[in-house]
ChimeraX commands (.cxc) that place a marker at each C-alpha (Angstrom):
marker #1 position 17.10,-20.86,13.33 radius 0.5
marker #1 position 15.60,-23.40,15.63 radius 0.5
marker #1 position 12.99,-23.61,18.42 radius 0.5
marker #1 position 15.93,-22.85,20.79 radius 0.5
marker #1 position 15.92,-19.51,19.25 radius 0.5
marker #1 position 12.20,-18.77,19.20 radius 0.5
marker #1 position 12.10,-19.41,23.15 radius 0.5
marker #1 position 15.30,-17.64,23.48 radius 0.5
marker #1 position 13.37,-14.44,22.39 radius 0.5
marker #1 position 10.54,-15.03,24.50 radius 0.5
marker #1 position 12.65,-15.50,27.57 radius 0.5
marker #1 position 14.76,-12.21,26.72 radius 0.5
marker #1 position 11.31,-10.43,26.28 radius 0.5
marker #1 position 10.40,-11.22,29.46 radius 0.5
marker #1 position 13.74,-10.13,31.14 radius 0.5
marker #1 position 13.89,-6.73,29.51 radius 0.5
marker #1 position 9.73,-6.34,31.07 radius 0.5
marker #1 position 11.10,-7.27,34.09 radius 0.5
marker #1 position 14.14,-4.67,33.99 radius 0.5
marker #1 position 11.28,-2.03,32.77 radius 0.5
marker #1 position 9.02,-2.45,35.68 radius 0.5
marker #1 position 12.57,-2.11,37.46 radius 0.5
marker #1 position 14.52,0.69,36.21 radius 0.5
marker #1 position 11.12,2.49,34.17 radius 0.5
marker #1 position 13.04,4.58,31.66 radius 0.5
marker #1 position 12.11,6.08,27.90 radius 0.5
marker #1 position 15.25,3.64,26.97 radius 0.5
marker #1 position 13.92,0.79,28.69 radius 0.5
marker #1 position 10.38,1.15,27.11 radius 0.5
marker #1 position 12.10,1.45,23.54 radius 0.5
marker #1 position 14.04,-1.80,24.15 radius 0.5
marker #1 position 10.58,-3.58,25.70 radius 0.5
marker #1 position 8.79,-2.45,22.71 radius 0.5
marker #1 position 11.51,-3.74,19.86 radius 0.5
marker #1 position 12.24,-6.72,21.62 radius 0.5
marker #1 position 8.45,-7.65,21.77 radius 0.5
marker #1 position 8.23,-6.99,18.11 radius 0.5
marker #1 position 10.77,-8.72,17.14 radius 0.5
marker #1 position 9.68,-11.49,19.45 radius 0.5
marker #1 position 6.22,-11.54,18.31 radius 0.5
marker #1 position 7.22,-11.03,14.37 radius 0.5
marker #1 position 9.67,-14.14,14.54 radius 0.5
marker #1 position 7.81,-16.41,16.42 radius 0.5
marker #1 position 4.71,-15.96,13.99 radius 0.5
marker #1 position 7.12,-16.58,11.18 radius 0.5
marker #1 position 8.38,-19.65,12.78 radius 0.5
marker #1 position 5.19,-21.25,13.59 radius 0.5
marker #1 position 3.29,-20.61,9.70 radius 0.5
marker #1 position 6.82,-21.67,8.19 radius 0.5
marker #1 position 8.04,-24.96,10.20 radius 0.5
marker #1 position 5.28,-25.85,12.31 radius 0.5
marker #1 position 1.94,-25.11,10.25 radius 0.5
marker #1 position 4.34,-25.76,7.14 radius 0.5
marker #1 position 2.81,-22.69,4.73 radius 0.5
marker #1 position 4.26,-20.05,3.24 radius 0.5
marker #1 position 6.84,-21.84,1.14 radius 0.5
marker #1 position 6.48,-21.13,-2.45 radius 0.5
marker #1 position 9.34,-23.28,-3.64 radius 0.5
marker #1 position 7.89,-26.56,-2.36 radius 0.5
marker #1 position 7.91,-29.02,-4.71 radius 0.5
marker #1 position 4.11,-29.57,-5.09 radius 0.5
marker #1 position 2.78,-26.97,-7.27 radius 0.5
marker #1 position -0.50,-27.83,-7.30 radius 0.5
marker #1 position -1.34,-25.94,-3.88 radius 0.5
marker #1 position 0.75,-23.01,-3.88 radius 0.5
marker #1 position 1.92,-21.78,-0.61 radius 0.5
marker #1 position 0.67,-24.87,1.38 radius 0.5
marker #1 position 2.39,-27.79,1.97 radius 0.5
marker #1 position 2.81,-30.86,0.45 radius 0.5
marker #1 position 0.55,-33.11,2.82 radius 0.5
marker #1 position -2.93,-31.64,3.00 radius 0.5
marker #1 position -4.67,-33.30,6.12 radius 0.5
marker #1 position -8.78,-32.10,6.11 radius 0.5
marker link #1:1,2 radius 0.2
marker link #1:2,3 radius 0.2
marker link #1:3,4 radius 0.2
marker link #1:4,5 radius 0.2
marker link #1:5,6 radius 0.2
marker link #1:6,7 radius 0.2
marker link #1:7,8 radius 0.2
marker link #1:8,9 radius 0.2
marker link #1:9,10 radius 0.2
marker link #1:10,11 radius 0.2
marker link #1:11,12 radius 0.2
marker link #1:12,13 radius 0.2
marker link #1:13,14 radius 0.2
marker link #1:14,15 radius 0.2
marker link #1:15,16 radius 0.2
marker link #1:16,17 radius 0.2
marker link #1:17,18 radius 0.2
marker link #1:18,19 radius 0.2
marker link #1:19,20 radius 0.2
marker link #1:20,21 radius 0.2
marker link #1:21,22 radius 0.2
marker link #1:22,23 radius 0.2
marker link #1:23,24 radius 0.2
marker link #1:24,25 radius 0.2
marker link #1:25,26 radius 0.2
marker link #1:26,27 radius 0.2
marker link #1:27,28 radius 0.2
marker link #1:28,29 radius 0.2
marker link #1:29,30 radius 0.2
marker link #1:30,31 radius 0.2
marker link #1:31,32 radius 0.2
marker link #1:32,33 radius 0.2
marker link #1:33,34 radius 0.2
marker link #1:34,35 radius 0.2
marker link #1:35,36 radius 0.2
marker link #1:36,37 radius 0.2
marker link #1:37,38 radius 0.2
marker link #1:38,39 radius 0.2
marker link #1:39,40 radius 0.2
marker link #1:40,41 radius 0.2
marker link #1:41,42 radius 0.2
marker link #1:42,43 radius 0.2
marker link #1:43,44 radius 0.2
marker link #1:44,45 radius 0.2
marker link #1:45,46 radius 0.2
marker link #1:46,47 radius 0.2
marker link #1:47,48 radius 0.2
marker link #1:48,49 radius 0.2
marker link #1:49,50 radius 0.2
marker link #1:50,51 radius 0.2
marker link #1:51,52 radius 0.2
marker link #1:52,53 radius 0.2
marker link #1:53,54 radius 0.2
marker link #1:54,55 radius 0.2
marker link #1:55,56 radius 0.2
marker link #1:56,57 radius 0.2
marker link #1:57,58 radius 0.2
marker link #1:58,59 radius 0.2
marker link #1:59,60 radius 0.2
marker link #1:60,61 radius 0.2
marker link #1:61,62 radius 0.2
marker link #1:62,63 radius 0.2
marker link #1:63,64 radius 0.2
marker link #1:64,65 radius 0.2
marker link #1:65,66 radius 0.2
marker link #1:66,67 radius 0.2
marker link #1:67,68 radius 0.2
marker link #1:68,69 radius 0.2
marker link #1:69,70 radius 0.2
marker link #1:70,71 radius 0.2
marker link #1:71,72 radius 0.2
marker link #1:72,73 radius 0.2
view
């Protein structure tokens, strides 16, 4: 799981809004609203994981649990 994937789901998300304003449907609304979850749920995962570089309890530096290993304040 890359970038490429994270934008992937953004640019599906806003396909299936545009096929919603298009074809307005109780299907269409159910597949807007899981892909925006899912959307919105991995690309908050990716960016606290990879780019902010938290959430990883097996990181070698114990010290700071959660956080990674190069603390810049």
């Amino acid at each position: 799981m890359n970038a490429v994937t994270k934008s992937s789901l953004g640019f599906i998300t806003i396909v299936i809004s545009f096929l919603y304003r298009m074809f307005s449907g109780t299907a269409m609304l159910a597949l807007w609203i899981l892909t925006a979850t899912v959307a919105t749920l991995f690309t908050y995962h990716f960016d606290v994981r990879y780019d902010w570089g938290l959430l990883q309890p097996r990181s070698s530096y114990k010290q700071y649990f959660l956080l990674r290993k190069n603390l810049t304040f």
